[in-house]
C-alpha positions in Angstrom: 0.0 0.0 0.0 1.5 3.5 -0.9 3.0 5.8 2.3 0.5 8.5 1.1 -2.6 6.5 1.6 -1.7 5.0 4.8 -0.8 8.5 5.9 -4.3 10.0 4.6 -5.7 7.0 6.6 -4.1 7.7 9.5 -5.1 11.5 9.6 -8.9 10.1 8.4 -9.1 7.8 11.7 -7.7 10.5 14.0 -10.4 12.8 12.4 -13.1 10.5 13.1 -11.8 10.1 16.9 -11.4 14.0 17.4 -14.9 14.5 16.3 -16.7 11.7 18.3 -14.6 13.2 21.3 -15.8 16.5 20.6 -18.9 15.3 19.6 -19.2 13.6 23.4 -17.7 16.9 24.7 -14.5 15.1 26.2 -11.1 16.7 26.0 -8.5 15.3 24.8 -6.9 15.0 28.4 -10.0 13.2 29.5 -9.2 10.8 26.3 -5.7 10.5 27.6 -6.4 9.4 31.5 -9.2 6.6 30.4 -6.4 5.5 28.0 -3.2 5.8 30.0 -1.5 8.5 27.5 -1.2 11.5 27.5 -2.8 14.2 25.8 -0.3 14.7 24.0 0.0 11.8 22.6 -4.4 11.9 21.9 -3.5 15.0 19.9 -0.6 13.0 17.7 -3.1 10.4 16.8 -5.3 13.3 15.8 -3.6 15.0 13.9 -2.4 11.5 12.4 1.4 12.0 13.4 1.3 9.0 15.1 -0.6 5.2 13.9 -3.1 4.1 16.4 -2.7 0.8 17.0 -5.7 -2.0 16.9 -6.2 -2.7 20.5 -5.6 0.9 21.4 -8.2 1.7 18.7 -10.8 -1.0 20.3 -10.1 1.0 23.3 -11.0 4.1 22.0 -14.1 2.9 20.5 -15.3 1.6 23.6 -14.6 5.0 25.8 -16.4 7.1 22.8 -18.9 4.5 22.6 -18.8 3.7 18.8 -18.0 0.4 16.7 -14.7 -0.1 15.3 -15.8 0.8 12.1 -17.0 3.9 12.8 -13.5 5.1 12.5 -13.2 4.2 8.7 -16.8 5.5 7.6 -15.9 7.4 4.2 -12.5 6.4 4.5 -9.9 6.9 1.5 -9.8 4.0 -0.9 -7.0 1.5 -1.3 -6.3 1.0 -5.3 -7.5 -1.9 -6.8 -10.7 -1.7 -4.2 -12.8 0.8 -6.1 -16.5 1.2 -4.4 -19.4 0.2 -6.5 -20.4 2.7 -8.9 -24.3 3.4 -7.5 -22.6 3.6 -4.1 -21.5 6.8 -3.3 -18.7 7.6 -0.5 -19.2 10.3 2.9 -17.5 13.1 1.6 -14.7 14.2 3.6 -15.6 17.5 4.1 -18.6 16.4 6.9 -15.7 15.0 9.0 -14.0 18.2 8.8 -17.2 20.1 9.7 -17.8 17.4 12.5 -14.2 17.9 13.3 -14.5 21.8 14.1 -16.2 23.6 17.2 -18.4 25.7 15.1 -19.5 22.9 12.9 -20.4 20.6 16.0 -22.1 23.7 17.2 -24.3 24.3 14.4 -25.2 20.7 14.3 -26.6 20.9 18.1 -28.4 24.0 17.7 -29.9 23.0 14.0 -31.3 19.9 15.8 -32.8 21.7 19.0 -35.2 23.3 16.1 -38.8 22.0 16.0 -40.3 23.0 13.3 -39.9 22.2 10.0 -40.7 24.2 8.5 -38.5 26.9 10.2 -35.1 24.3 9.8 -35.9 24.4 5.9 -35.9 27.7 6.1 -32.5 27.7 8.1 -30.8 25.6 5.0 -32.3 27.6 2.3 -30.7 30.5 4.5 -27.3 29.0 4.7 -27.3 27.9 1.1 -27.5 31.1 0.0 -24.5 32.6 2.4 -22.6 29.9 0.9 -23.5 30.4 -2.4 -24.8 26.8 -2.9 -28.1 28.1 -4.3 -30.3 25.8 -5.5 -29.2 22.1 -3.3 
């Protein structure tokens, strides 16, 4: 397998586990003491400077409470393993918005909205400040 995809896999999984962290509302230090590591080294598996390893992965997805899996949802492709064609990948940009503070903050407050009608209105709104138009 190429260096450059295992290193765009690497920074995909540590993505994944900053935004379930975030998404639980755990710091990274709190990540660190249910592991044994430091936060430090939470942020180098982040940031994908560091490989996580498969049983300190399993660990992980048992303190943010997710499968396995979850970690390579959308995940970059090895070659030779193309996807089926009607199947279509999670882009990587909602891991990024996931990823950041504002994006994780939109998400909560969007879903705290009732009405329907009033959330469509909301995504018509931010369409047009982001010049998406007609989604």
């Amino acid at each position: 397998m190429p260096k450059k995809l295992l290193e765009s896999i690497d920074k995909y999984v540590g993505g994944r586990v900053r935004m379930r962290r975030r998404m639980l509302g755990m710091s990274q230090e709190a990540l660190g003491e249910r592991l044994g590591i430091t936060f430090q080294q939470v942020q180098k598996y982040e940031k994908g400077k560091n490989r996580v390893s498969a049983s300190r992965l399993q660990a992980i997805s048992h303190i943010l409470q997710v499968p396995v899996s979850f970690f390579f949802e959308g995940a970059p492709q090895m070659a030779g393993h193309s996807r089926k064609r009607r199947e279509v990948p999670s882009p990587a940009y909602v891991s990024d918005f996931f990823a950041d503070s504002g994006g994780l903050r939109l998400v909560r407050a969007f879903t705290q909205i009732g009405d329907s009608t009033l959330r469509r209105s909301v995504v018509r709104l931010v369409e047009q400040l982001g010049g998406e138009g007609d989604c």
